[in-house]
N, C-alpha and C positions, 0 to 999 in steps of 0.2 A: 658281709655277715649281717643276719637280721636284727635289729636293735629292737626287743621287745619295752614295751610301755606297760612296767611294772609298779607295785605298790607297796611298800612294806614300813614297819613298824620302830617302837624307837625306845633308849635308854635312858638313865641321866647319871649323876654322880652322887649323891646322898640319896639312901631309900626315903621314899615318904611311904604314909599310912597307906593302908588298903583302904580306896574309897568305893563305897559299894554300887553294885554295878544296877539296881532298880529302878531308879530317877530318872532318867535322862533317853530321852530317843536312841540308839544308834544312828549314824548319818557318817557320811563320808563326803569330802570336800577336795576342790582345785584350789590351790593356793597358789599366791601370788608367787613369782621365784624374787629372793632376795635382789636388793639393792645396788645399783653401782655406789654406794657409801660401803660398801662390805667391800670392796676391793681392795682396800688397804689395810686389813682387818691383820691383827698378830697372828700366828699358828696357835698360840696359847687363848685364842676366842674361840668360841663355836664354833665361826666361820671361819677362819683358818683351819681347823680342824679335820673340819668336814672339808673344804678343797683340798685337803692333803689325802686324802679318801681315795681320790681319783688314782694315786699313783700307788694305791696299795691291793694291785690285782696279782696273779699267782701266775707263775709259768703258764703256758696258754690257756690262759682266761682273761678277760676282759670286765675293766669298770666301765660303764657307759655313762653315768651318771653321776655327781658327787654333789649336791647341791644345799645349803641350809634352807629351807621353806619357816618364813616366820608363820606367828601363832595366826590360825585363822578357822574357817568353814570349811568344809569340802561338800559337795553335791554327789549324792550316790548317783551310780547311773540310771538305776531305777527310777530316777524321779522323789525319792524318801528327802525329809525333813533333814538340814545337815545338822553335822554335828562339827564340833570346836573342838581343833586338835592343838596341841601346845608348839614351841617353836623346838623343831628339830632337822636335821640332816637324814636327808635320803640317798639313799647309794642304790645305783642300777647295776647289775652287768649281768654275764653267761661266761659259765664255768665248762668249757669243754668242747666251743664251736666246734665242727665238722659240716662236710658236707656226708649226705649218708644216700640211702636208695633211691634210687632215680634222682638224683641231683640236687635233693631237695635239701634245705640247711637248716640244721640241729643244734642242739646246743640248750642247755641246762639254764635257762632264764630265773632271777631272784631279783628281788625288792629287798633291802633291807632299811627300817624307819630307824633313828638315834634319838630318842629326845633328849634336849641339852637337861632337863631335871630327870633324874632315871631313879624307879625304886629297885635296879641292881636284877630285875627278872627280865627272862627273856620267854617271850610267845613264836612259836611256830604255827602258822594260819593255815589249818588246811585248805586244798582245794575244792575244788566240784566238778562233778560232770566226770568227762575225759582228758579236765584240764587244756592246755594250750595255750591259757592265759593268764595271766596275773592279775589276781582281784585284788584292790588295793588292799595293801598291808599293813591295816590302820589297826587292826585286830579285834574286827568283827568277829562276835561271838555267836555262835547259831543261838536261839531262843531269849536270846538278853534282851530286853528292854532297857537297858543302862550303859555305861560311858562304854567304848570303845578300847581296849588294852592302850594302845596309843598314850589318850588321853589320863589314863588313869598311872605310866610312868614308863610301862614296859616298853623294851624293844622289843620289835617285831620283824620275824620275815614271813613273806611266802614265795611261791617258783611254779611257773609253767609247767613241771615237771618232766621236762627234755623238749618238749616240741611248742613249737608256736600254731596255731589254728584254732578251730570253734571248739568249746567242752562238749559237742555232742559229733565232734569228726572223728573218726576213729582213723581214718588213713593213714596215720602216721605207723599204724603197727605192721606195716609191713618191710618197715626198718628192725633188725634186731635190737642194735644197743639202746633206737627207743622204746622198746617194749620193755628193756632192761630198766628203762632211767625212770620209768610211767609205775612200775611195780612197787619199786623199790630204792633205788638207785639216787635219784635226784634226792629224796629226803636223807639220804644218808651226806652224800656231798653240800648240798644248801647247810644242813645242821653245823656242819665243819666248819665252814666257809662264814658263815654267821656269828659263830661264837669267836673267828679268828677277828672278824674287821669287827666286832662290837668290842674286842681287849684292846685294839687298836687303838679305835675312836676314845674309849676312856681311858685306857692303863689298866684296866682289870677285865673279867671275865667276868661271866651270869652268874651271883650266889644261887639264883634259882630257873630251873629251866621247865617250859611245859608245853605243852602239844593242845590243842584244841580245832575240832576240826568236827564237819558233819556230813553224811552222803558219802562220796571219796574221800571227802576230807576223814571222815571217821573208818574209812577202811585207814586213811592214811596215819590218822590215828595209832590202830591197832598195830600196824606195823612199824611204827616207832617202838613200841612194846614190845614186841616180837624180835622184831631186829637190831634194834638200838635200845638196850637195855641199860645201858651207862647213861644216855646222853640224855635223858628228860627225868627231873624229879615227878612230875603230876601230870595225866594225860586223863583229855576230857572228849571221849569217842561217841559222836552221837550219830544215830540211826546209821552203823557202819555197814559196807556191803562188802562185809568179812568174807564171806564165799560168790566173792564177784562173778568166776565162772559160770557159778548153777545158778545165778541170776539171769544170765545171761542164755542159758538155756530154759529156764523158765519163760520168761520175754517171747522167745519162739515159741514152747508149749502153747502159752496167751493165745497169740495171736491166731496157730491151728485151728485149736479149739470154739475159738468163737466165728472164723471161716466156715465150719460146718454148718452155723444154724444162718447164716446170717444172709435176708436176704443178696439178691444178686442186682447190678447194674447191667443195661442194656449190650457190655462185653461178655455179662457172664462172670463180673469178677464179683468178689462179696463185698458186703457194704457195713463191714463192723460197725461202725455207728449205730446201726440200727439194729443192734443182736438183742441188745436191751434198749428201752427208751428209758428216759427221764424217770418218767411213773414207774416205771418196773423197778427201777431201781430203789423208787421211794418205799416204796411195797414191802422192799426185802429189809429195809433198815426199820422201817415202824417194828418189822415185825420180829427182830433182832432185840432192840429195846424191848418190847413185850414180852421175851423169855427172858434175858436176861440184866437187863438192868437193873433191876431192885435187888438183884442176892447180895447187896455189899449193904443191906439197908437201907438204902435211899433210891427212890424213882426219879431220879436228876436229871436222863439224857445222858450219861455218861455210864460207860460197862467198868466198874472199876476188877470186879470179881471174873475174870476174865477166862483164868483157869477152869472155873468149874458152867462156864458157858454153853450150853448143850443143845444151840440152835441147829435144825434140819431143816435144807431149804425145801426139804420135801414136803415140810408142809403148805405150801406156798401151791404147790401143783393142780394146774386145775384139773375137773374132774369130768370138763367137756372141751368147748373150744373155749379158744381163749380169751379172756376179758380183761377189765382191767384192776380188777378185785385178784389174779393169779398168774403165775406163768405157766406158759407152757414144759410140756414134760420134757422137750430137747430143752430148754431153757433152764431147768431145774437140774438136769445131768449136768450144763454145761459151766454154770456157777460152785458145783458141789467140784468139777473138773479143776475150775482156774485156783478154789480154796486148796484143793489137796495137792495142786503142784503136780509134775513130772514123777513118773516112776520108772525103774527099770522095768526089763518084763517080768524079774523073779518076782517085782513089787515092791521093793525097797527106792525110798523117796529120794531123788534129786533133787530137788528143792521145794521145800515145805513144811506142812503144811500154814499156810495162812490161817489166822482166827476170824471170826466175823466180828465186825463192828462198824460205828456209825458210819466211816468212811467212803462207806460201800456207795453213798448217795451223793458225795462231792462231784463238783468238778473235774478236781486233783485225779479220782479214780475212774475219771470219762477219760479223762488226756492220757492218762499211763495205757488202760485196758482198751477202751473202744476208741475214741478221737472222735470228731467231729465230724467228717468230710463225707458227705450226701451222695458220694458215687463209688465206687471203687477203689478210690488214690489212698492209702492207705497212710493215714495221721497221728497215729496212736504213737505214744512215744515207746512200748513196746514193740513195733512195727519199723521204728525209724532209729530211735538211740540205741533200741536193744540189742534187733538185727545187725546193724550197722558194725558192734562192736563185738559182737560175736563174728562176724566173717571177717574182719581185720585184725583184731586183737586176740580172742580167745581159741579160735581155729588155729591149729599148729600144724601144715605151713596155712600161714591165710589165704582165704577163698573169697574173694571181691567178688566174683560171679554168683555166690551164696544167692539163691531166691527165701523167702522166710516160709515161702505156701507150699515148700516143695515138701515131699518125704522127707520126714528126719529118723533118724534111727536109733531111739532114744536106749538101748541094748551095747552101742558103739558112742555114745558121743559123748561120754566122760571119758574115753580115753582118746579122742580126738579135741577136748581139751587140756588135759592134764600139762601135758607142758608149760601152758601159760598160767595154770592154779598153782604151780609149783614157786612162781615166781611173785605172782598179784593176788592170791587168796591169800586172807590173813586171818586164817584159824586155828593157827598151832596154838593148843592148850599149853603150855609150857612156859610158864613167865615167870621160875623160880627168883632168877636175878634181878629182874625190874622189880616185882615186887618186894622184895627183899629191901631195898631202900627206896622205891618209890608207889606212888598211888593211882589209880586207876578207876575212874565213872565208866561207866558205858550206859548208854539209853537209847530204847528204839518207841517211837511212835504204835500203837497198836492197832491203828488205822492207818499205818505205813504205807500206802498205794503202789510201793515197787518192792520191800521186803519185810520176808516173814519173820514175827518177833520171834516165834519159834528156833528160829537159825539161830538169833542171837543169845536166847535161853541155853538150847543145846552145846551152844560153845563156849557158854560161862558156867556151866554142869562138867564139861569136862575138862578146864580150865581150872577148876579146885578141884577134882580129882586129882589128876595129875601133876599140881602145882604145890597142894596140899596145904594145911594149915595158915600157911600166910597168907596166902591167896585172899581168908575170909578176913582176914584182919585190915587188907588193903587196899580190897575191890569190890564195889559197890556196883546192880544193878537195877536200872531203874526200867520198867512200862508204862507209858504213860498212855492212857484212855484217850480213845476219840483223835489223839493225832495224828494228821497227816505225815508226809515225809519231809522232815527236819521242821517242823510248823503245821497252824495251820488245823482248822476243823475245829467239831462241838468238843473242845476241850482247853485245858487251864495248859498252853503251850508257852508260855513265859516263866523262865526258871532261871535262875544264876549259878551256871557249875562253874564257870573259872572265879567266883568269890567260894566256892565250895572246895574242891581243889589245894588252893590257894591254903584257906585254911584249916584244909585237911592237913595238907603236906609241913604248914611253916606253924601252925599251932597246935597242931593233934587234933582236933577236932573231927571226928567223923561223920560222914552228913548221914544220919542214920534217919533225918524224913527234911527234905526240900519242900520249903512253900512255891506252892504254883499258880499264876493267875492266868487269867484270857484275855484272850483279845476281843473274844466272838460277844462274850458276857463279860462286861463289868463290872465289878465288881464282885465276884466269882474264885474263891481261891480254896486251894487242897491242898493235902502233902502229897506231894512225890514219895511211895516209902518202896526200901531198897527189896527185892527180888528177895524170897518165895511169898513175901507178906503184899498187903494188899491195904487199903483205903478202905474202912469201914466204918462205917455212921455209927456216932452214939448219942445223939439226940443232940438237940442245940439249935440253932443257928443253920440253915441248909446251906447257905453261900459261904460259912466260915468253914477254913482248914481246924480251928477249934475245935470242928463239932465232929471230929476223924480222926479214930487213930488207926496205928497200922500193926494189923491182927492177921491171923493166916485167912487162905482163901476159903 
């Protein structure tokens, strides 16, 4: 059986205070493994405790790991600044081994952290990607600048979510039960299994339970909501790919799209890269900024007013051959193409439409849309994560042999998905019971480089519809200007929703306007304010959130 190299989060036994989450780096750390002096240790010590851990696995499941990690550093993988976790017990295992399709072995991987001071909450960490791994489960928070869940008392898990492999391998969907465990499945069993060994480890169970999670994690989010209605008081869904499907047919539309204008390599293949250059792209953001960033009062660099945005890249078209002052006219179809998304042929949107903004001139939106790669090898993470996981995962039966450039038949290919939307999209409007006794953020970047805020609008519009009156008293949405996806870009992308959450859910307070600051700019801070209102200048101070309140658009 595969013994995954997991990471998760931890409890203790007296609550302490909620310390706030602004100050302090995130960082994540290796820590030393406890002492041959702990070998003699009582059951009634931490360490005792936690080695009794080991033998507290479930008919065919497995603890792989039971170990106490004193207080120390961790080193993110990334290379980030660490961060200082307290002394707690970590427990490894997989709930469900199997061998499954072609031989290959499965099994429902989880971390879970204890810390021996617990303030009585429990964190579920979402994942990322396609999953397959365990990011350590210190309970990093997407867009926090400050302590780590861990740190600050919580136990924490997170899980592989049935397979072990890269978050950008989709292969494994050609297993059923892992398409099952990747949807849904695995969060429903981890959650179980979590609250069972954290009553264990202390004698009690989570006074408070919450979800936090961005990208998949924040589809995984949503579907804690959705499907697990009992088991989380407060769930924090950020930039979620709630209609994972039509992303994923989006992804191919992209890549089409910009094969038609794009020149060719000496095969004949196209050379995305080079559909737009650098400059072109500079071109279309100035000129983005220029319609519309001052309608919220202020000329900042940031489109707060986003709603009433009514840029055409047709004006951008040039009026001969091409320079570098315009684009050309395929180039100007082809931008208005990837904004508006897929359609059927009756014309009703598959996914869409995108808004314009800053983002359009990142990095982040070369790597998603075009890639790098100077010949035909095709790098675009549209072209490689997209495809990928559309001909393994979202294709029902899957098609490994899928080309991305071939014909798609965009008439026929939501019902050549539907199967797997059924099981991994998470936009059932319908949250009567969760919101009923619990609370709900959701936020998506409006420079999102892979999904449209729109989607996330549209299914928080029909989401108090159908959910009705409670809905508005317990769920809060947020658009944030200029960011990227889950970070990231000309915007104030540093925010604290698990201290918002938090004291949403355990003091009533509603976050009805988040301070937000940047990375890009220092010193630079706004409100966050919640969905259909907006950030608008009233004189003051340009860098202060002061000088903004939140007014309609």
């Amino acid at each position: 059986m595969d013994k995954r190299n997991d990471c998760s989060m931890s409890g203790g036994f007296m609550p302490l205070p909620l310390v706030g989450l602004g100050a302090v780096a995130i960082a994540i750390a290796a820590m030393p493994p406890a002492g041959p002096a702990h070998a003699q240790a009582s059951p009634s010590e931490p360490v005792g405790r936690c080695a009794a851990m080991a033998s507290a696995a479930m008919p065919g499941s497995e603890i792989t790991k039971a170990e106490l990690m004193p207080a120390g550093s961790m080193a993110s993988p990334g290379g980030a600044s660490n961060a200082s976790l307290p002394e707690h017990c970590v427990v490894r295992g997989v709930l469900d081994p199997r061998t499954g399709a072609g031989g290959r072995t499965f099994g429902i991987g989880f971390e879970l952290r204890l810390p021996t001071q617990w303030n009585r909450r429990f964190l579920f960490q979402g994942g990322s990607g396609l999953d397959g791994v365990i990011s350590p489960a210190i309970g990093t928070v997407a867009n926090s600048a400050g302590l780590v869940a861990l740190a600050r008392g919580f136990a924490v898990v997170s899980t592989d979510a049935g397979h072990s492999g890269s978050p950008v391998d989709a292969s494994f969907g050609v297993d059923q039960q892992a398409r099952i465990d990747y949807a849904y499945n695995a969060l429903d069993k981890v959650t179980i299994e979590a609250k069972r060994l954290i009553a264990r480890f202390y004698g009690a169970g989570p006074a408070r339970s919450y979800f936090a999670g961005c990208s998949n994690g924040g589809r995984q989010a949503m579907t804690a909501a959705q499907r697990l209605p009992l088991q989380f008081d407060g769930i924090v869904a950020g930039d979620p790919t709630i209609r994972f499907s039509r992303v994923a047919i989006d992804q191919v539309w992209n890549v089409q799209q910009l094969a038609r204008i794009a020149p060719k390599d000496k095969e004949g293949r196209p050379i995305i890269a080079k559909a737009f250059s650098d400059g072109d792209l500079g071109l279309v953001k100035r000129a983005i900024l220029k319609r519309c960033d001052a309608m919220d009062g202020l000329a900042d660099g940031m489109i707060n007013n986003w709603q009433r945005c009514d840029f055409r890249p047709e004006v951008l078209a040039c009026k001969g051959a091409k320079t570098a002052t315009c684009l050309s006219k395929a180039q100007v179809a082809t931008l208005r193409a990837l904004h508006e998304g897929p359609r059927t042929p009756t014309g009703d949107h598959i996914y869409g439409p995108f808004n314009y903004d800053t983002g359009i001139a990142s990095s982040s939106w070369r790597g998603m849309r075009l890639g790098t790669a100077q010949t035909g090898a095709l790098d675009a993470a549209d072209a490689t994560l997209g495809a990928g996981q559309f001909k393994y995962f979202q294709l029902t039966p899957p098609e490994p042999g899928f080309e991305v450039l071939a014909p798609l038949d965009y008439g026929k290919v939501l019902e050549r998905v539907r199967a797997t939307a059924a099981m991994a999209d998470a936009d059932s409007p319908y949250l009567e019971t969760f919101l009923r006794r619990g609370k709900l953020i959701a936020y998506n970047g409006l420079s999102d480089q892979g999904l449209a805020s729109s989607e996330l609008v549209d299914w928080y519009q029909k989401m108090i519809e159908a959910t009705g009156p409670t809905a508005r008293d317990s769920s809060r949405l947020y658009l944030v200007p200029g960011m990227l996806h889950c970070g990231g870009g000309d915007a104030t992308d540093q925010f604290e929703m698990l201290d918002a959450i938090v004291r949403w859910v355990e003091d009533g307070q509603a976050p009805d306007r988040i301070i937000a600051t940047s990375r890009e700019r220092p010193g630079l801070s706004r409100p966050l304010c919640p969905f259909p209102t907006i950030a608008r200048y009233k004189g003051g101070k340009e860098d202060d959130a002061g000088s903004f309140y939140c007014g309609p658009s």
